[in-house]
C-alpha positions in Angstrom: -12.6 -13.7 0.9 -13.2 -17.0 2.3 -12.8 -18.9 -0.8 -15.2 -17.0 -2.6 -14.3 -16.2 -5.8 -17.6 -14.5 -7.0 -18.2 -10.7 -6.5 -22.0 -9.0 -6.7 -20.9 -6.3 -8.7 -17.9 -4.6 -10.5 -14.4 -3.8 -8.7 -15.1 -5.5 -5.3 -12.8 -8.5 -5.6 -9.6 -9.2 -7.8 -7.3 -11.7 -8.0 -3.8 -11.9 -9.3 -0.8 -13.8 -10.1 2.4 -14.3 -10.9 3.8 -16.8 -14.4 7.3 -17.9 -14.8 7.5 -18.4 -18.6 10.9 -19.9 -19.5 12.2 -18.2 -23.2 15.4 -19.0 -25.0 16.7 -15.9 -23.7 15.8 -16.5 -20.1 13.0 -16.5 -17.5 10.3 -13.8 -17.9 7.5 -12.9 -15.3 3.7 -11.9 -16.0 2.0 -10.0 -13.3 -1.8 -10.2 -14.0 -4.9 -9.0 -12.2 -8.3 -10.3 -13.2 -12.1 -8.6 -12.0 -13.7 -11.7 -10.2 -17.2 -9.9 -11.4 -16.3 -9.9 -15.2 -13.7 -12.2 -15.4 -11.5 -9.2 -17.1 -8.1 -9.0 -17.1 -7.6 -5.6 -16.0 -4.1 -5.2 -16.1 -0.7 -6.8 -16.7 3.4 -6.3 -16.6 6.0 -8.4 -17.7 9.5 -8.2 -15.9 12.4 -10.2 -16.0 12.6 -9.9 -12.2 10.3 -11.6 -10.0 9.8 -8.3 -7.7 7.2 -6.2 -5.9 7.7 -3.2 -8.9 6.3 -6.1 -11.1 3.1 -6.6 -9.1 3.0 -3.1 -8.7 2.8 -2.3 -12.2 0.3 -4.7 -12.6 -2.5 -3.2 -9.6 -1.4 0.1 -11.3 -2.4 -0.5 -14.7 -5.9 -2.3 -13.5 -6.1 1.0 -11.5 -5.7 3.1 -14.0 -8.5 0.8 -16.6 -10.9 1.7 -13.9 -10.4 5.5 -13.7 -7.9 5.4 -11.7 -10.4 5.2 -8.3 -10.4 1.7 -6.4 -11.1 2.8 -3.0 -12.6 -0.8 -1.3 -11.2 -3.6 -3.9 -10.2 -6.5 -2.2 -7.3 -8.1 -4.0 -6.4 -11.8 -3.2 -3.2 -14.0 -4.3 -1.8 -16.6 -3.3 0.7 -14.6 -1.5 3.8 -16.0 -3.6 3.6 -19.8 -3.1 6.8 -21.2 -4.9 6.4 -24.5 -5.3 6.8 -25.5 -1.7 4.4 -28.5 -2.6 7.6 -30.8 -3.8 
């Protein structure tokens, strides 16, 4: 991508990520994936486990809000950064 973060058209570049969100009854994860055309969030999963099935879920339900055909999206993250930056 090249630090470009704006696509010409429709389901040519996502981005995703992953949120720790600290409840009373422990951590949960949020697994999202956002169109960089339309800004849409396309699809989303919530795990208490910070896994691959959680990102997986995510790409799948994005997938699936497109038709289920996504033959040539790019999809960037950060690749699981953890705070490393302390």
């Amino acid at each position: 991508m090249r630090r470009q973060f704006t696509a010409v058209a429709p389901d040519v570049l996502w981005c995703g990520d992953v949120t720790e969100i600290p409840t009373g009854e422990g951590k949960l994860y949020l697994a999202t994936v956002e169109d960089l055309f339309s800004r849409r969030m396309l699809g989303y999963a919530m795990s208490a486990h910070h896994d691959a099935a959680l990102t997986v879920a995510a790409l799948q339900m994005a997938a699936a809000t497109r038709g289920g055909t996504v033959d040539g999206v790019i999809f960037h993250s950060d690749r699981g950064s953890e705070g490393g930056f302390n």
